[in-house]
N, C-alpha and C positions, 0 to 999 in steps of 0.2 A: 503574422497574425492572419488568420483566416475572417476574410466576410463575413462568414457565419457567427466570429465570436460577438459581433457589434449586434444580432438579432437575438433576442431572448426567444421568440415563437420558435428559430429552427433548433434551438437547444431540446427541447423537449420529446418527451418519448411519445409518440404519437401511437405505437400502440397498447399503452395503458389505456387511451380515448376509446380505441377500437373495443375493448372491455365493458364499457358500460354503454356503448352505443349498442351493442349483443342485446342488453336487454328487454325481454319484449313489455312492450308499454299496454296500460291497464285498458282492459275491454272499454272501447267509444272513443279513448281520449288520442285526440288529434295536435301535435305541434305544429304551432303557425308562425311563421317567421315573416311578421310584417316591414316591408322596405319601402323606402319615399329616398326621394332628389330633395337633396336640405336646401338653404339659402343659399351656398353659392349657382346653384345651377347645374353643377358637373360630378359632386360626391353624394353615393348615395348613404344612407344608413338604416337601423334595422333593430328591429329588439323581435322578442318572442313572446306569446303565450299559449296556453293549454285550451284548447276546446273540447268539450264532450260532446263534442258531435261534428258529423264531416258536412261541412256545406253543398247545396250540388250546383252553386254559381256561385261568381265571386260578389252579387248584391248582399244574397243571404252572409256574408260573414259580418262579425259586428263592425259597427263601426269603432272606433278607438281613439287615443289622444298622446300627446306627446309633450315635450320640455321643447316649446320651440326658440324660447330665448336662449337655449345650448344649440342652435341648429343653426342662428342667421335670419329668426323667420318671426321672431316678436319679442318684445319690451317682458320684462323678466314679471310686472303687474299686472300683463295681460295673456298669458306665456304658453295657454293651452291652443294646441292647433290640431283642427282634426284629419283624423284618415280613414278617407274611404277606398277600401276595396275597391279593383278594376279587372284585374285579371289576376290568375289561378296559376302556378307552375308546379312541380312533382319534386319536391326536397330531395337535392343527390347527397346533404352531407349526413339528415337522418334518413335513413333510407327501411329501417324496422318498422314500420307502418303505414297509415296515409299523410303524411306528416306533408308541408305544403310552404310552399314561398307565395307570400301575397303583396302584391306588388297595387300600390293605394296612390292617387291622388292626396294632394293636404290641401286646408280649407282653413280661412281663418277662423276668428271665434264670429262672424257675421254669416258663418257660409258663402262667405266669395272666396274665390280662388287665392291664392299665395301665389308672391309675382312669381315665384320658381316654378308655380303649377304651369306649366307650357302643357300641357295634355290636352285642358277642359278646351281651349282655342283650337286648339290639333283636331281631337273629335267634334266640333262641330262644321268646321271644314271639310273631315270625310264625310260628316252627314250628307252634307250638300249636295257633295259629288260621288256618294254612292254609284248613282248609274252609270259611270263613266269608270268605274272599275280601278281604280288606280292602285297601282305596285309598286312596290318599293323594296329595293334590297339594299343593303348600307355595309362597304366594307373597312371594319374598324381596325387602326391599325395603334399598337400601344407599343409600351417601350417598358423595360424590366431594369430595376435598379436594386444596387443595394440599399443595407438599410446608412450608408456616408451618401448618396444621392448618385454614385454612380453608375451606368450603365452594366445591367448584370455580366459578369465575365473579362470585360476590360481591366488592361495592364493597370495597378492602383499610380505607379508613376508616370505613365502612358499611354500611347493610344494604339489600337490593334493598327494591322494593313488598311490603305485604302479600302473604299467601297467599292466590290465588284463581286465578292466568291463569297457574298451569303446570300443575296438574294435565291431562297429555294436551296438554303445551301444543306448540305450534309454532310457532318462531320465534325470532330471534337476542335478544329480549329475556323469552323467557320459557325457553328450555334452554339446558342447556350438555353441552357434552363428548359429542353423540349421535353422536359416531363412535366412542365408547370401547364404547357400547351397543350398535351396529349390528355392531361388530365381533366383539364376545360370543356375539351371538345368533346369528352364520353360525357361527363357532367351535362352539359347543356342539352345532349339529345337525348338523357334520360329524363330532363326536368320539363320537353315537352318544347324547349326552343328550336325553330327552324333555322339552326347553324349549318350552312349548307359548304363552307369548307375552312383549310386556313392552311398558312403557308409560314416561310419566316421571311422577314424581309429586309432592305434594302443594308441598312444599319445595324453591326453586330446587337445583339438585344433588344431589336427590333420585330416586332410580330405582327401579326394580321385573323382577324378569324369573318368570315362573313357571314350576316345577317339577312336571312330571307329564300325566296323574293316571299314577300307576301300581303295580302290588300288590306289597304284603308289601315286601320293602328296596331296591326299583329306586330310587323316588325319593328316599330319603333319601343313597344313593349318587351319585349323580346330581347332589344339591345338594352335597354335598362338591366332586365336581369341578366344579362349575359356578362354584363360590368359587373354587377352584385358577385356573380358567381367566379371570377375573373381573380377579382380582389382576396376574396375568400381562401380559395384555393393558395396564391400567392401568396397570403398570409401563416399559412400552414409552413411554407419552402426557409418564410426569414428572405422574401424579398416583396419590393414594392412596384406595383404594376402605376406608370403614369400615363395619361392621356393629355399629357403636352403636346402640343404642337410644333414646339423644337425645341425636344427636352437637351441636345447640346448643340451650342453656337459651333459656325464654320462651314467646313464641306461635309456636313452631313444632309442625310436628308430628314424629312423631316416627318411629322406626322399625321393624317388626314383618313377622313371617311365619306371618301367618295361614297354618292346616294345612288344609285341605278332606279331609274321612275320611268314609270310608262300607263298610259291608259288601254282601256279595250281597243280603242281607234287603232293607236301604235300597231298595236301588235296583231293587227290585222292584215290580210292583202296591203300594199302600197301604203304600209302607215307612215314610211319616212317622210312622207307629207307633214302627217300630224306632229310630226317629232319636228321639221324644220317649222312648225309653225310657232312649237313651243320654244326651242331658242330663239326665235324674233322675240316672244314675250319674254323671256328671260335677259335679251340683252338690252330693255330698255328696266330693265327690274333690278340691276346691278348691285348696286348701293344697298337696295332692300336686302337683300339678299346677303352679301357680306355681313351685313348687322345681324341676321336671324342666324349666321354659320359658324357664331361661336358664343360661350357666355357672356363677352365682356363689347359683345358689339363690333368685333373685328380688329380691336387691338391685338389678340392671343395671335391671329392669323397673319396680321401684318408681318412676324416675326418668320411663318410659314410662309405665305403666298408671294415669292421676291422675281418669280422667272426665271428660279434658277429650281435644279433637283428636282423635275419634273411635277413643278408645277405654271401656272401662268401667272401672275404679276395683278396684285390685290386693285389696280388701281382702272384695270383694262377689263373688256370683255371678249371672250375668243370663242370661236367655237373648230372642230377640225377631225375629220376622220382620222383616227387610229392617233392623234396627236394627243399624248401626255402631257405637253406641254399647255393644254389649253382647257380653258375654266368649263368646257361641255364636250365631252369626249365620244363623237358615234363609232360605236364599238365597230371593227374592218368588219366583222358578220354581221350587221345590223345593217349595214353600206351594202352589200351584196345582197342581201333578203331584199331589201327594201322594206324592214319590218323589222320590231323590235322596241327597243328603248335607250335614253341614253343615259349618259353617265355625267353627274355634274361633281367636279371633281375639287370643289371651293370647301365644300365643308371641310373645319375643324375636326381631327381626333377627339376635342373636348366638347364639340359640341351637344347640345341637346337635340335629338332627334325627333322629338316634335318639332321642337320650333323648325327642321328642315322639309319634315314631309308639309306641315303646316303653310310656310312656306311656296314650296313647289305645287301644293294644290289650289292657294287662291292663286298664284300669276298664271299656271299653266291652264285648269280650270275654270275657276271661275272670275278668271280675268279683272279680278280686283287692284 
């Protein structure tokens, strides 16, 4: 029996779809596809509707409401949660107009924040440190499964070769699914995301696509819709894209999205200063830090972060030139410049990417 026969999405004729996506839509009216991070912290979701008219910032769209006792995020009596608009992307799946992905904050019915709102914290942190210019690139790395939970293209009674001949690999026995990735990647830089590349990685049905670099909340938004559009795509193939952290137990490796961060400082003449000044704050910020690098607080990672598979060991703090093995990685060309940025290599694949640049701006920053 084929994979495919266990998804019902890859059974279907996708170009009947193509058919009425042809058609062109009535003079003004705009499709909005508004998306928010539900209750648990790591899945997004998403509905649509019609506007007659294009907004020209993401305040101007309406605001809106949702079922958030279906989502994780309120008592089924009190159950409307709102969404506000943040940021604007350019819809690669309707592409026959100005049609639009809008990517909203949720708010409860008081207008405070939803504990999964990690953004409103995020953005008033880069308020702060605007002047210090901070960047951020994050590379996320996921894993492709069928729709039985197993890694896409793996033996169903077994397990491929050792890990060694996929990383960057090419070819029918060492990828799988690189049309699900290729498609991603035109996707994203048509919708306006700063995906600056992607590779395959370490673990058959393992992948990577990077985010960035870019200042203050571009990229942490950015990787939001990039997962949106990720999942999407995937859903179309009849396979499921995870952002586990060790979606299987053993000698595999596992999955993470290391953050690349740096200030104006850094990346100026002699910033390796500033960079070793920010790992001294980061190695007394440990603990913090673990807890903000996944949704569940550092339990997803403890599964990840063992010392082994090229990572460093959840319980330590390391830092090490050109060393994969350690929780702050200064890239060998940031060592030789003397300038640059580093790479903290703790964060979770599931994590929330506010909560990380969040994070890295009040310890490194503003020394909170």
């Amino acid at each position: 029996m084929s994979v495919l026969d266990n998804s019902p999405n890859a059974k279907l004729d996708k170009t009947l779809l193509d058919k009425y996506l042809r058609l062109p839509l009535p003079e003004g009216k705009v499709q909005a596809t508004y998306i928010w991070v539900d209750g648990t912290g790591e899945n997004v979701r998403a509905k649509d509707r019609t506007l007659d008219f294009l907004p020209k910032a993401p305040k101007d769209y309406p605001i809106w409401t949702y079922d958030g006792s279906s989502t994780y995020q309120s008592e089924g009596r009190n159950s409307d949660i709102y969404l506000y608009p943040v940021a604007v992307y350019k819809d690669p799946f309707k592409t026959g107009g100005n049609n639009v992905l809008v990517l909203c904050e949720t708010y409860n019915y008081n207008k405070e924040p939803t504990e999964s709102n990690k953004r409103r914290a995020c953005a008033e942190a880069a308020e702060r440190a605007v002047d210090t210019k901070p960047w951020f690139g994050i590379e996320q790395e996921y894993t492709l499964l069928d729709m039985d939970g197993r890694p896409w293209g793996w033996p169903t009674n077994g397990f491929p070769g050792p890990q060694g001949p996929y990383y960057c690999g090419v070819g029918a026995d060492k990828v799988f699914a690189r049309e699900v990735v290729e498609a991603h990647y035109r996707a994203c830089l048509y919708a306006g995301i700063d995906l600056a590349g992607t590779n395959a990685e370490v673990m058959p049905a393992q992948w990577e696509f990077q985010v960035g670099p870019g200042e203050g909340m571009k990229c942490a938004d950015d990787l939001w819709v990039a997962r949106y559009i990720l999942h999407r795509i995937a859903e179309e193939y009849g396979i499921v894209v995870t952002f586990d952290p060790k979606p299987m137990a053993g000698n595999w490796n596992g999955s993470g999205a290391h953050c690349n961060f740096s200030t104006k400082a850094m990346r100026e003449d002699n910033g390796i200063i500033e960079i070793e000044k920010a790992i001294d704050k980061l190695s007394k910020q440990h603990l913090r830090h673990i807890q903000a690098y996944d949704p569940k607080g550092g339990k997803d990672n403890l599964r990840r972060l063992t010392g082994l598979h090229e990572t460093s060991s959840i319980h330590d703090f390391s830092a090490g030139v050109a060393n994969r093995g350690a929780s702050i990685r200064i890239p060998r060309g940031v060592a030789e410049d003397k300038k640059g940025y580093l790479e903290d290599r703790r964060p979770s694949s599931n994590c929330d990417p506010y909560s990380v640049c969040n994070a890295l701006i009040r310890t490194c920053i503003l020394d909170e």
